[in-house]
One Martini backbone bead per residue (centre of mass of N, CA, C, O) as a GRO file, in nm:
protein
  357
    1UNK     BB    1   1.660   0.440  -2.488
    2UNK     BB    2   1.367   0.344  -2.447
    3UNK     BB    3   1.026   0.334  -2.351
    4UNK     BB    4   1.037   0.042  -2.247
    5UNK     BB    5   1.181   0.112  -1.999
    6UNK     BB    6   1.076  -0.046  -1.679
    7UNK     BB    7   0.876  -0.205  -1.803
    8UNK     BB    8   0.582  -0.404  -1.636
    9UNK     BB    9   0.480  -0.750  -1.768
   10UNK     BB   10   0.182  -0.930  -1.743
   11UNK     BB   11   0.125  -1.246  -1.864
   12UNK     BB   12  -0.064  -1.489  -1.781
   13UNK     BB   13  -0.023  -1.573  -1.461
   14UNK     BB   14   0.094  -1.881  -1.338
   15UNK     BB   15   0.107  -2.053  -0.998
   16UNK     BB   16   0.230  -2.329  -0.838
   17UNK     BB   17   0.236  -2.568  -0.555
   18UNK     BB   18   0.141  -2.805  -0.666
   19UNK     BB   19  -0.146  -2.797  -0.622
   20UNK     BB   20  -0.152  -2.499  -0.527
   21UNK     BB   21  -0.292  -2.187  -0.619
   22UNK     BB   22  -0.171  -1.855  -0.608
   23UNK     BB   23  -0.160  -1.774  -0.926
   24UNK     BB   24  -0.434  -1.811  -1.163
   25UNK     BB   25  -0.439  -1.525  -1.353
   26UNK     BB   26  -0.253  -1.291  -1.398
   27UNK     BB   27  -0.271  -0.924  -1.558
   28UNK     BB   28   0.016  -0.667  -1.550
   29UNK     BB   29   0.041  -0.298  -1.584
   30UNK     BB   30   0.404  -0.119  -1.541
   31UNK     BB   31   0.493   0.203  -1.524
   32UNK     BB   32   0.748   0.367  -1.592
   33UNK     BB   33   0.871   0.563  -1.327
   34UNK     BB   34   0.676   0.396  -1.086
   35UNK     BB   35   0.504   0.319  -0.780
   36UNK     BB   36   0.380  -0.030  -0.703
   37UNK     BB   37   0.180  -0.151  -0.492
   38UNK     BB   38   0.170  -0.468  -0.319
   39UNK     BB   39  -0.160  -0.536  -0.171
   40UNK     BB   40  -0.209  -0.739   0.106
   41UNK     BB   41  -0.266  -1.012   0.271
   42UNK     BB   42  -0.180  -1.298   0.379
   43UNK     BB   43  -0.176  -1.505   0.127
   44UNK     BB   44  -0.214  -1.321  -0.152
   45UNK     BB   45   0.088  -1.328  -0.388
   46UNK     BB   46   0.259  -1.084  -0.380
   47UNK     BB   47   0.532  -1.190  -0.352
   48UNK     BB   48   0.487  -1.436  -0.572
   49UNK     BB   49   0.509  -1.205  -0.781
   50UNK     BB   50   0.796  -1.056  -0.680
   51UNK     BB   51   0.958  -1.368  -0.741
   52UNK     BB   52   0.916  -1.349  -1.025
   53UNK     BB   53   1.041  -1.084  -1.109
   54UNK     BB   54   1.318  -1.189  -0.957
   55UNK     BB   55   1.377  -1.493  -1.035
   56UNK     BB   56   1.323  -1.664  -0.803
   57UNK     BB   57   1.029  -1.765  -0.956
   58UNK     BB   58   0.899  -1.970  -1.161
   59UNK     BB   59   0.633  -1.970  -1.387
   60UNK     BB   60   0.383  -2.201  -1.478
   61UNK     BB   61   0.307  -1.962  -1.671
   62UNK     BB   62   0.353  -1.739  -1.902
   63UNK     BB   63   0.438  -1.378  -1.915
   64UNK     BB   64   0.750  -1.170  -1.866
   65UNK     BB   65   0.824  -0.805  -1.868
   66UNK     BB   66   1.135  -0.595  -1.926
   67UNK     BB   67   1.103  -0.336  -2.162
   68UNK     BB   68   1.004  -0.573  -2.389
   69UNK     BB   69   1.114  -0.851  -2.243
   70UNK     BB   70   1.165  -1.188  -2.220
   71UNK     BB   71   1.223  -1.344  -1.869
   72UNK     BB   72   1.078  -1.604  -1.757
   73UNK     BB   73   1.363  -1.792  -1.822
   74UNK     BB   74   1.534  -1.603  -1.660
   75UNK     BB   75   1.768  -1.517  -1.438
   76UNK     BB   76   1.816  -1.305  -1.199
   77UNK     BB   77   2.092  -1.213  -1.333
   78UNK     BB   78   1.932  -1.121  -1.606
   79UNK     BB   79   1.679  -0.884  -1.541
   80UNK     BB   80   1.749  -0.594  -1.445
   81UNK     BB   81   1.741  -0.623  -1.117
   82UNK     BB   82   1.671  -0.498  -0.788
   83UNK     BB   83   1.687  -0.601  -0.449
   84UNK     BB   84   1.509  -0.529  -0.123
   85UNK     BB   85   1.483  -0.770   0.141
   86UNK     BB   86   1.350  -0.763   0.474
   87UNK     BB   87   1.691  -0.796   0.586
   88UNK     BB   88   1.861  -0.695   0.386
   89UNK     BB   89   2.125  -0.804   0.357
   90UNK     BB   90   2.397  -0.802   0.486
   91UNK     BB   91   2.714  -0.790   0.539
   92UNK     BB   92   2.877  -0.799   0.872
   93UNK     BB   93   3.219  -0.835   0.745
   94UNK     BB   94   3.142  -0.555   0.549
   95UNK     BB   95   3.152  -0.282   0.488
   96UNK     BB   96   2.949  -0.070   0.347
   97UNK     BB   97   3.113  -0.015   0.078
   98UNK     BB   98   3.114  -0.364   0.032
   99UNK     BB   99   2.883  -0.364  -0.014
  100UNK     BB  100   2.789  -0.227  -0.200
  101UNK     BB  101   2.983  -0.306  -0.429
  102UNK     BB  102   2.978  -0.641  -0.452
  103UNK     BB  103   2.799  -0.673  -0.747
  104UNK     BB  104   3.007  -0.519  -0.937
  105UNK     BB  105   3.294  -0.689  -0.854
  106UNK     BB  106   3.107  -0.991  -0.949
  107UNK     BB  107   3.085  -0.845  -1.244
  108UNK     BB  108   3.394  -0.749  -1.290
  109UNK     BB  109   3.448  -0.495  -1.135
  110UNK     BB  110   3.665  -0.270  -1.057
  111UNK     BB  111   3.741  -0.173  -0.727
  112UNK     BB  112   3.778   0.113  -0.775
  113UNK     BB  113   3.501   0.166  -0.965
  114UNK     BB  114   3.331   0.076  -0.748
  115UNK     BB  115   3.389   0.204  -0.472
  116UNK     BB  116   3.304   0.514  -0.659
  117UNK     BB  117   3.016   0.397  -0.700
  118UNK     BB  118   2.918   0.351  -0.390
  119UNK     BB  119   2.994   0.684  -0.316
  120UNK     BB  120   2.749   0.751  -0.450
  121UNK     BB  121   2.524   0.616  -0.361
  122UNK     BB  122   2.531   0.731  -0.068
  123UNK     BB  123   2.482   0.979  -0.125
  124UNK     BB  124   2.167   0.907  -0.252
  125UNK     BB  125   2.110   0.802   0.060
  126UNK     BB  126   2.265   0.993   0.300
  127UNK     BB  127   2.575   0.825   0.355
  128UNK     BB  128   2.803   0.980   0.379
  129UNK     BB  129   3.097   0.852   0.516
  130UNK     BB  130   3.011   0.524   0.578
  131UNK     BB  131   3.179   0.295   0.434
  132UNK     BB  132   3.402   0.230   0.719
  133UNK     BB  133   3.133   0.065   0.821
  134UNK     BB  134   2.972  -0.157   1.015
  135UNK     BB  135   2.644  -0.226   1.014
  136UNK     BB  136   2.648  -0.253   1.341
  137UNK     BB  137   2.724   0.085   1.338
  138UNK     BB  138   2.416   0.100   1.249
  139UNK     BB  139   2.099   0.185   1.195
  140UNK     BB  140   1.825   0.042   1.093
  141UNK     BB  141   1.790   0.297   0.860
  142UNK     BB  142   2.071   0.278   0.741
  143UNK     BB  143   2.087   0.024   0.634
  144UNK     BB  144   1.850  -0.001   0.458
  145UNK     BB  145   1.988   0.205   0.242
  146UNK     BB  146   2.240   0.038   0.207
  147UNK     BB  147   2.070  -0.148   0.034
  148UNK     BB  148   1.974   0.051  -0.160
  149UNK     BB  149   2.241   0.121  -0.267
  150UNK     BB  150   2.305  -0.168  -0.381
  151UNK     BB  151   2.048  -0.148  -0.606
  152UNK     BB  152   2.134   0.096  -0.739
  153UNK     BB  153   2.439   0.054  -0.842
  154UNK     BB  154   2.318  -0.115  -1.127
  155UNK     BB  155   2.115  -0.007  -1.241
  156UNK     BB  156   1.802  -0.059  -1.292
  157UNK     BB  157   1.513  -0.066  -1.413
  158UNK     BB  158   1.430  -0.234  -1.152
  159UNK     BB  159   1.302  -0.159  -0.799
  160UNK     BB  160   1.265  -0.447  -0.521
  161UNK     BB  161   1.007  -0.418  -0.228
  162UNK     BB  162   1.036  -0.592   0.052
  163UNK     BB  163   0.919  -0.538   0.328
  164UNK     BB  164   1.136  -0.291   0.428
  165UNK     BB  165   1.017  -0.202   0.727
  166UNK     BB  166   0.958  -0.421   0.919
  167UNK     BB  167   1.216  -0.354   1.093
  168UNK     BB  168   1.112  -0.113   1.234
  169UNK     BB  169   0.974   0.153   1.377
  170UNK     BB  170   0.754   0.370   1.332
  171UNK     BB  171   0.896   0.626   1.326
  172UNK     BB  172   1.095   0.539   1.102
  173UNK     BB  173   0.934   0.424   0.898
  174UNK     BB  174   0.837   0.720   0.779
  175UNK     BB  175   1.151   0.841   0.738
  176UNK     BB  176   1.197   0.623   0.496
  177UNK     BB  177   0.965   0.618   0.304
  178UNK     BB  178   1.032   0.913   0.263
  179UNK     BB  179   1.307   0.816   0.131
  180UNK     BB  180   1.215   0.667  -0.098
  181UNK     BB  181   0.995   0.844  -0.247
  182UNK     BB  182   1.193   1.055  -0.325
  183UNK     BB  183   1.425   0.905  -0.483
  184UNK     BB  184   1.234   0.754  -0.682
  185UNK     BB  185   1.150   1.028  -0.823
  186UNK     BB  186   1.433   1.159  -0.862
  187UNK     BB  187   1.542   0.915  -1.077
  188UNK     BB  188   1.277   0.750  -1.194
  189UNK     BB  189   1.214   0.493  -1.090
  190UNK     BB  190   1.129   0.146  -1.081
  191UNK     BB  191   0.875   0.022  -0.839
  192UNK     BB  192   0.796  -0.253  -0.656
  193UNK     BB  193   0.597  -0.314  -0.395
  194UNK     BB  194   0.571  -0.502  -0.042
  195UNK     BB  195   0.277  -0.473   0.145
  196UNK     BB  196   0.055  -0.491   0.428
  197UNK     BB  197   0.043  -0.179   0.482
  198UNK     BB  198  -0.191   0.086   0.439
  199UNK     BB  199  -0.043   0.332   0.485
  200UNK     BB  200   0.245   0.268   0.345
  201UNK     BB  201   0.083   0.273   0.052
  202UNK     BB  202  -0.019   0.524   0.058
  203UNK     BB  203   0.259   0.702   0.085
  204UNK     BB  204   0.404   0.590  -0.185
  205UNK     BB  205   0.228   0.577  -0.446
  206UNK     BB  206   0.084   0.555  -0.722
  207UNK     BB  207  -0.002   0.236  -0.753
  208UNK     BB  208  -0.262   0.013  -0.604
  209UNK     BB  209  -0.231  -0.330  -0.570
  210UNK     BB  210  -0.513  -0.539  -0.466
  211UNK     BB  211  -0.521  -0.853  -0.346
  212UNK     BB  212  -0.668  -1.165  -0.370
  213UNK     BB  213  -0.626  -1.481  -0.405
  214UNK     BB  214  -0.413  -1.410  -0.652
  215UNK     BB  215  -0.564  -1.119  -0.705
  216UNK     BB  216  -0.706  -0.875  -0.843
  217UNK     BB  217  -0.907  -0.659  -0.696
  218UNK     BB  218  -0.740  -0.364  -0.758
  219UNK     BB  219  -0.682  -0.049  -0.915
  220UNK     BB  220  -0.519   0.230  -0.793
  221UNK     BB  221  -0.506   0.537  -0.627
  222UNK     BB  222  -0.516   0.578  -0.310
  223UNK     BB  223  -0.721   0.766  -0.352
  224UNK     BB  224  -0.962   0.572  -0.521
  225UNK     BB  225  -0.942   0.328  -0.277
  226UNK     BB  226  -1.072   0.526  -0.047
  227UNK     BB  227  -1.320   0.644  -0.182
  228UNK     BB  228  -1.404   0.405  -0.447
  229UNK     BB  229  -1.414   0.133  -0.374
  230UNK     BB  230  -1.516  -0.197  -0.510
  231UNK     BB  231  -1.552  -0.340  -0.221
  232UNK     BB  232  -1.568  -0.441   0.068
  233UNK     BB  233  -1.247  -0.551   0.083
  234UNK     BB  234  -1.167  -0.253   0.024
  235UNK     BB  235  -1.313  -0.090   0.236
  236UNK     BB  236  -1.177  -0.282   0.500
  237UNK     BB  237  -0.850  -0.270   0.410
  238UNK     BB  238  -0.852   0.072   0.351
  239UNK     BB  239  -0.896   0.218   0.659
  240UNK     BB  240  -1.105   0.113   0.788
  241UNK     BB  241  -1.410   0.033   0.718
  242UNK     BB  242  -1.766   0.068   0.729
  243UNK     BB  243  -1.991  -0.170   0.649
  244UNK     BB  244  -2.297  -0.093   0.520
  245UNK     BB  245  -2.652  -0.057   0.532
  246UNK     BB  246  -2.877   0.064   0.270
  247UNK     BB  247  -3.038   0.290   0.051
  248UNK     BB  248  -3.165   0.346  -0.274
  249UNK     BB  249  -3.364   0.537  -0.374
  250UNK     BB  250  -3.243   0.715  -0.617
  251UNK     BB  251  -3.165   0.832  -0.970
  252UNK     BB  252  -2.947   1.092  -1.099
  253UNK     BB  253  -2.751   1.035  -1.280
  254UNK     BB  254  -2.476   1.046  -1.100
  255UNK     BB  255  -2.707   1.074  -0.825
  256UNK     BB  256  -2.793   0.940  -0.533
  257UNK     BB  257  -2.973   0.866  -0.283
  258UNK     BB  258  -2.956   0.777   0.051
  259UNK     BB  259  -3.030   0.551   0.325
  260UNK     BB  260  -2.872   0.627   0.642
  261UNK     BB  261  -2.976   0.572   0.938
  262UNK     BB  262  -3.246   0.800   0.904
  263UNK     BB  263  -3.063   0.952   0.665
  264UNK     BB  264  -3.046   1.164   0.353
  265UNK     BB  265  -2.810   1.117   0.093
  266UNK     BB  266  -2.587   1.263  -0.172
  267UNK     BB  267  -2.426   1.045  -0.415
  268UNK     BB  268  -2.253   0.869  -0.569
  269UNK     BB  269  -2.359   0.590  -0.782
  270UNK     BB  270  -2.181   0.370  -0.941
  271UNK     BB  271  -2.430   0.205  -1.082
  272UNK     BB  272  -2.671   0.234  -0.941
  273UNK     BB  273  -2.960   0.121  -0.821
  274UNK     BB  274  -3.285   0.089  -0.649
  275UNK     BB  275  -3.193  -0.013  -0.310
  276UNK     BB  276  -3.054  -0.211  -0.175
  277UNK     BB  277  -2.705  -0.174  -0.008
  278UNK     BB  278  -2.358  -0.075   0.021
  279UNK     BB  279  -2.171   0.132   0.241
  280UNK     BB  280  -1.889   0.312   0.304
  281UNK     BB  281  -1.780   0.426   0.644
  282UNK     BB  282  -1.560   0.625   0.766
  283UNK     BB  283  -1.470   0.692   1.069
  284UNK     BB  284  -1.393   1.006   1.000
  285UNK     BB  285  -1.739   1.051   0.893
  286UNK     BB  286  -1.802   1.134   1.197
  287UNK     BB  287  -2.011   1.339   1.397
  288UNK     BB  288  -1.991   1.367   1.757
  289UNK     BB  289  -2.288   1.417   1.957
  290UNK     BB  290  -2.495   1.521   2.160
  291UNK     BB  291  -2.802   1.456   2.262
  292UNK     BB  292  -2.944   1.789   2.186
  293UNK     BB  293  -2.698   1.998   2.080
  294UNK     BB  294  -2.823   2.014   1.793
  295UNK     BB  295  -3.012   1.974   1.549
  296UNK     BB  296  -3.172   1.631   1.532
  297UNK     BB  297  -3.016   1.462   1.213
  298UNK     BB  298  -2.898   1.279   1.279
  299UNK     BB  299  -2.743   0.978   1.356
  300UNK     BB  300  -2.864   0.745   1.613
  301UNK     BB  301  -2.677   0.684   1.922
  302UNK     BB  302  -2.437   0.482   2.106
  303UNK     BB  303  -2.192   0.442   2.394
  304UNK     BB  304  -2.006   0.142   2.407
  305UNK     BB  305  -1.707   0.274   2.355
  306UNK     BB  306  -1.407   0.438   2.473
  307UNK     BB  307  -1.081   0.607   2.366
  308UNK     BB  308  -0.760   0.763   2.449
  309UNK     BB  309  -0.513   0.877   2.189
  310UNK     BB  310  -0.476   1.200   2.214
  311UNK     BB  311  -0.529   1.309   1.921
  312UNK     BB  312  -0.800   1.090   2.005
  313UNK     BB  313  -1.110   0.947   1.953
  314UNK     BB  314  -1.258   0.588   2.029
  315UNK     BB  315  -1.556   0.468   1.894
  316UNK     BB  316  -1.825   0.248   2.023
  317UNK     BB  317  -2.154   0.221   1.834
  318UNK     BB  318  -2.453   0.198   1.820
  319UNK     BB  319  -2.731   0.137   1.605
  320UNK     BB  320  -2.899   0.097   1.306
  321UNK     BB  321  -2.571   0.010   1.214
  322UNK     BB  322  -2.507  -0.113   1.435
  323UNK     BB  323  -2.161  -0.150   1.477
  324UNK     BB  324  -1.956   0.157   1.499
  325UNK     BB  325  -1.650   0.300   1.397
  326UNK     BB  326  -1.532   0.609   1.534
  327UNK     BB  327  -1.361   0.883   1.536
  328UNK     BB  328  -1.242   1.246   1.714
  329UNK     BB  329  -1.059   1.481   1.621
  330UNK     BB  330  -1.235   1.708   1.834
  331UNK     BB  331  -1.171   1.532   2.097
  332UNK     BB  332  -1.037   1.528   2.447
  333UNK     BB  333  -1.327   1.383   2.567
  334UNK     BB  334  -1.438   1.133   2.645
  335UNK     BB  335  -1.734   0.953   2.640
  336UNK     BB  336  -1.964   0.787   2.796
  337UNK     BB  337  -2.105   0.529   2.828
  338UNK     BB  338  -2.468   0.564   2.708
  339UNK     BB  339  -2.436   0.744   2.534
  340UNK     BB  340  -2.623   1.014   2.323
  341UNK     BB  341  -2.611   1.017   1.977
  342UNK     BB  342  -2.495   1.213   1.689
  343UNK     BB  343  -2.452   1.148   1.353
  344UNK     BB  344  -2.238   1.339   1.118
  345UNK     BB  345  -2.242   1.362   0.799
  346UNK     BB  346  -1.969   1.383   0.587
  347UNK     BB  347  -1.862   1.420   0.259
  348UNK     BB  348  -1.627   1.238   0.345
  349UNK     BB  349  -1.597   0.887   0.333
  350UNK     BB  350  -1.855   0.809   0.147
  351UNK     BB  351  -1.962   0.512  -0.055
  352UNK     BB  352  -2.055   0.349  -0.282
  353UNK     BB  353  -2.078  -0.049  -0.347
  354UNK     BB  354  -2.059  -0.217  -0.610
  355UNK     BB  355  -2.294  -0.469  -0.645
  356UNK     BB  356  -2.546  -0.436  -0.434
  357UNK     BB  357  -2.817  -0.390  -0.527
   0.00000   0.00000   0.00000
């Protein structure tokens, strides 16, 4: 086994589609035994990043390596990687075991000895017991599992997540990607994951590469997209931030004063310097109290609109910021429309977005 198996790199991928430009000049490296996810809306590229790289689409230029080898020109069973549907692609007609099994066989693997290491696979994806079902006779959580067993069977270097959740209920979506993330730590595969629902994305990666229109966005750990966004477009991409505007007074080292919405934050300056700016901040950094209750120092605003969703309220605000949406998850009792408000700002959730001074 080399340093660099699992590894892989993108060198200046470019894909086109007649006229259209997918992807325009591509160059990312992903570290062996982590799991990576490409997160971004449609048409922003990740998919057709993810059949680069298992060899369903060839790169209009550029070079594609897995493990320090250049594989781009390479056919998609020759790349040692293993992908994982978005529809299963399970046989209808064929046991679960004969799934499992089916890619092993194909390559040429004696029947006893592929279908003793499906009963393996099986196991490692908590599936004991049911080789002799078929498809139809699980649930959409195990169909998916047997997926994932049938891709990790072939041991590949890379294994690819075209997102795997989609057709689950949220409650299994949860139950499912905690079942991959598991799996994946444990036995240290590289694996490329790809999906649009940034929760999804936060709950999984170790990093997400957050893409739009064919480029990367940012790269970073989940913490680090969340916290400190590079864009207006990843701070309201990554959990739903307003992005407002704001005034730096001062900075001072690397933190900033700044004046938002007629109260003055300590923030991390982010290399911003004195002016107008941009600053993210998400629904859950502002607590909501009713005007005259508290200090009355937050920022003032008015209760445009509220709904009660079990274990949170959900407010949209008036006030110098425009219209914020804010969450409360400290009350069960929404506030009634034209109610006045102060709004404290709490110290995580709120960051300055660079390049905006």
């Amino acid at each position: 086994m080399t340093q660099t198996k699992g590894a892989v790199a993108f060198r200046n991928v470019r894909k086109t589609f007649g006229s259209f430009t997918a992807i325009p000049d591509l160059t990312l490296d992903i570290e062996p035994g982590k799991l990576v996810t490409l997160l971004g809306p449609s048409g922003c590229g990740k998919t057709t990043t993810l059949r680069m790289l298992a060899g369903l689409e060839s790169p209009t230029d550029g070079q594609i390596l897995i493990g320090g080898d250049d594989v781009t020109r390479l056919p998609a069973d020759r790349r040692d990687v293993s992908m994982v549907f978005q529809s299963y692609a399970l046989f209808p007609h064929m046991r679960v075991g004969q799934n499992v099994a089916y890619g092993l066989e194909a390559g040429g693997m004696k029947s006893a000895e592929a279908r003793k290491r499906a009963e393996e696979a099986l196991e490692l994806v908590g599936l004991s017991g049911l080789a002799g079902r078929l498809p139809a006779e699980l649930s959409g959580g195990q169909q998916q599992r047997v997926a994932v067993a049938r891709a990790l069977v072939l041991e590949p270097q890379v294994l690819l997540l075209d997102e795997p959740l989609s057709n689950l209920d949220a409650r299994l979506r949860r139950k499912v990607r905690t079942d991959i993330r598991e799996l994946q730590q444990r036995i240290g595969l590289t694996a490329v994951y790809v999906t649009h629902d940034q929760e999804e994305a936060l709950a999984v990666s170790d990093t997400i590469v957050v893409m739009k229109e064919g480029k990367v966005a940012q790269i970073g750990t989940p913490r680090e997209l969340y916290e400190s966004p590079a864009s207006d477009f990843i701070a309201d991409f990554i959990g739903e931030a307003n992005v407002v505007d704001g005034r730096v007074l001062s900075v001072q080292g690397d933190v900033a004063q700044v004046e938002l919405g007629g109260v003055t934050l300590s923030l991390p300056s982010r290399g911003q310097s004195p002016g107008p700016t941009q600053i993210s901040l998400r629904s859950n950094a502002l607590k909501v109290t009713v005007a005259g209750k508290g200090d009355g120092t937050g920022i003032k605003g008015t209760i445009a609109s509220s709904a009660y969703l079990g274990d949170h309220v959900e407010y949209e605000i008036d006030g110098p910021l425009e219209r914020i949406f804010v969450v409360d998850d400290e009350s069960d009792t929404p506030l009634p429309s034209g109610t006045a408000v102060a709004l404290e700002v709490r110290p995580r959730g709120v960051a300055l977005i660079p390049g905006t001074a």
